[in-house]
C-alpha positions in Angstrom: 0.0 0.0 0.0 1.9 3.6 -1.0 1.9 6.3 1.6 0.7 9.4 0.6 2.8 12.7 1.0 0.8 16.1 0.6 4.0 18.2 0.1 3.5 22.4 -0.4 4.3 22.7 -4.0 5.9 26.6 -3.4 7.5 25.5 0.2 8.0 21.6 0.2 8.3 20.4 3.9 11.7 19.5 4.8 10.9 16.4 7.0 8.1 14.9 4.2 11.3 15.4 1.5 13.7 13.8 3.5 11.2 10.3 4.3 10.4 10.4 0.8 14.4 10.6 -0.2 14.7 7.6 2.5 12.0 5.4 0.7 13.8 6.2 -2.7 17.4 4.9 -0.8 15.5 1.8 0.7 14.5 0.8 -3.0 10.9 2.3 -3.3 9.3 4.0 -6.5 7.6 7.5 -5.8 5.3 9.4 -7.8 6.0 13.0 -8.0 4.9 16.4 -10.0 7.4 17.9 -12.2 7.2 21.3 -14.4 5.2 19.3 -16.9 3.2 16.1 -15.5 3.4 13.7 -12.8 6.7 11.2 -13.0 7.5 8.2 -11.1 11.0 7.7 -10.3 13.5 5.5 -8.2 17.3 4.9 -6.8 19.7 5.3 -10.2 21.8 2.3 -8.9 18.8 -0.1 -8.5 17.9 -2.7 -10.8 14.5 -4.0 -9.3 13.2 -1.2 -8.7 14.1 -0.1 -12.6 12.3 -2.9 -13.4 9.4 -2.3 -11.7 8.8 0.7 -13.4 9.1 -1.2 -17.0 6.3 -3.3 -15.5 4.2 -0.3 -14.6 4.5 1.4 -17.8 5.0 -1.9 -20.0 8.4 -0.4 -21.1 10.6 -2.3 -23.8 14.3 -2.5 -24.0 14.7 0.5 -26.6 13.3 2.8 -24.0 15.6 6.0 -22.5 14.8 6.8 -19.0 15.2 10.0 -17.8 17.9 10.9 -14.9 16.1 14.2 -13.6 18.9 15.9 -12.1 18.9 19.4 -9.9 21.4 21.2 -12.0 24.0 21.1 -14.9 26.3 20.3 -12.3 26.6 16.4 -12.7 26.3 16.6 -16.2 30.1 15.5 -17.1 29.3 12.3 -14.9 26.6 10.9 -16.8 26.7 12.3 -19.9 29.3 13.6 -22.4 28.4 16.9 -24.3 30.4 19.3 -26.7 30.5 23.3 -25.7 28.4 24.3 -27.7 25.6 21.3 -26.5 26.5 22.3 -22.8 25.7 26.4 -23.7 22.3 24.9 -25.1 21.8 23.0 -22.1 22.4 26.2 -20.0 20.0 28.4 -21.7 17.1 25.8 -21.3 17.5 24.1 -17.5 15.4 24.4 -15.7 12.2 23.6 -17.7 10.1 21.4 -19.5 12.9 19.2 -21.8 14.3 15.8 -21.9 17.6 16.2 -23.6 19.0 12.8 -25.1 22.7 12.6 -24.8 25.4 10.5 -25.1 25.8 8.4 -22.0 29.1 8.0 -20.0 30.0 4.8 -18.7 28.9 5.6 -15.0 25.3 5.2 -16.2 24.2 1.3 -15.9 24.0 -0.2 -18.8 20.6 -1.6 -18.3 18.8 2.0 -18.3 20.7 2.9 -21.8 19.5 2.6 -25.1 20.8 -0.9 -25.7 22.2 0.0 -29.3 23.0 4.0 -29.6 23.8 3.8 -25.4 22.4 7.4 -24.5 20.1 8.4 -22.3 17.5 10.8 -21.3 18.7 13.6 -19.0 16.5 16.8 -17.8 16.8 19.7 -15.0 12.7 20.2 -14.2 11.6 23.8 -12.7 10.0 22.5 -9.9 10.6 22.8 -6.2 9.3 19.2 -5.3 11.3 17.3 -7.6 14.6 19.6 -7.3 14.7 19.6 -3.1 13.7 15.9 -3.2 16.7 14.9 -5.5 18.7 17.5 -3.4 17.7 15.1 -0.6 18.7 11.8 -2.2 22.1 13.8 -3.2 22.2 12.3 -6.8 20.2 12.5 -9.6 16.8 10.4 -9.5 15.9 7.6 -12.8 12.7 8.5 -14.2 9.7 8.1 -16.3 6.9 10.2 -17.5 4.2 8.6 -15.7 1.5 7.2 -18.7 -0.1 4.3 -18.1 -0.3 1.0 -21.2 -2.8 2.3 -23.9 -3.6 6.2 -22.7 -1.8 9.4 -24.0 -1.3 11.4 -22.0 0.0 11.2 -18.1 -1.4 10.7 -14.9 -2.5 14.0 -13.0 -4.4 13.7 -10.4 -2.8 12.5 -6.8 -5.6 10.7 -5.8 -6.0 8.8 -9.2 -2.8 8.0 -9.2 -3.1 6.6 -5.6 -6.3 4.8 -6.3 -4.6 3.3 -9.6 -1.1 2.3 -8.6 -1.7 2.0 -4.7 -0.3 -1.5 -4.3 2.8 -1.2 -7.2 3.8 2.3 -5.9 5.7 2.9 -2.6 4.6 7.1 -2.0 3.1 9.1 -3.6 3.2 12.9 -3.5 0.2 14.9 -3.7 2.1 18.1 -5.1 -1.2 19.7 -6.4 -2.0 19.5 -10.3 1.0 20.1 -12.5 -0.3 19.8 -15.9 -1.1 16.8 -18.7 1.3 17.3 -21.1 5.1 15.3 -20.8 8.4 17.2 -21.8 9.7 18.1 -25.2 12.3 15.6 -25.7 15.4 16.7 -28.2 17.9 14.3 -29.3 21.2 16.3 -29.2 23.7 13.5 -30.3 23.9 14.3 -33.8 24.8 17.9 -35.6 21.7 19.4 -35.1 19.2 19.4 -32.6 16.5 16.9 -33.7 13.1 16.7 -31.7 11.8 13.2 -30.7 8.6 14.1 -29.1 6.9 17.6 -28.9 5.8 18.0 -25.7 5.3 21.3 -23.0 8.9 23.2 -24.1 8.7 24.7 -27.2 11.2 23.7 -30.1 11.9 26.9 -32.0 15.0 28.0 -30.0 16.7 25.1 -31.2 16.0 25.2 -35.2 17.9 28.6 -35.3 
């Protein structure tokens, strides 16, 4: 049965975001709001619970998670990025993108693209998700949260309680955060290519 965190989406409670980092650390999957819908995430280093969010979501092997990070800080450590990519980068964190980059080798190879081995990375602009992975002190692994067969995410707290209650270990009421996922942009080739139009807008990037 998940707990259920009602966390101030302006002024998240220190005490709720540290139990909620300590669930993540102990191997649990949490439901959050981001800048652009609700995400469920878990512990980078931890295969079952990686797995349990393929289950939820029905994820094949070809899928990039996400690793939702607080700043550009960390970038060098999972990801490797030219200047001019890293400039991109800094003119568009925080906010509603999923960049794909070129993974480094301190990203498991399980939560890579199997054949082009990149994977999703993203600051969000959102105080939930950046004090709770402030909390766990390393960037979280996550997934849009869309259920088999619908289009668009999850939104609602309770919904998502009533639906996922016994496969989810919290979740965190953050208040509504929107329907729509992220704008994902692959930027592993020349130019900027976009892989899924989302809440960010793409213009800035075709220039």
């Amino acid at each position: 049965m998940a707990q259920f965190f009602q966390i101030h989406p302006d002024n998240p409670q220190g005490r709720l975001v540290n139990q909620a980092a300590d669930i993540l650390r102990g191997g649990g999957l949490v439901a959050f709001p981001t800048d652009s819908a609700y995400a469920i995430g878990c512990h980078l280093g931890d295969k079952k619970a990686v797995d349990r969010i393929r289950q939820i979501r029905q994820l094949d092997k070809h899928h990039n998670f996400t690793l939702m990070c607080r700043d550009l800080s960390e970038l060098a450590t999972y990801a490797k990025v030219s200047n001019s990519v890293f400039r991109m980068l800094k003119a568009h964190t925080p906010g509603a993108y999923t960049f794909v980059l070129e993974a480094t080798n301190e990203v498991p190879r399980r939560v890579m693209h199997p054949k082009r081995k990149t994977i999703g990375l993203r600051v969000p602009d959102n105080n939930i998700a950046l004090e709770l992975i402030a909390a766990l002190g390393e960037p979280l692994m996550t997934s849009t949260l869309i259920m088999p067969g619908d289009e668009y995410p999850l939104t609602d707290p309770y919904d998502i309680r009533e639906t996922l209650e016994h496969q989810l270990d919290l979740v965190v009421d953050g208040g509504y955060c929107g329907m729509e996922a992220t704008t994902v942009i692959d930027l592993t080739g020349e130019t900027p290519e976009l892989i899924r139009q989302g809440c960010g807008s793409f213009d800035d990037f075709m220039s």
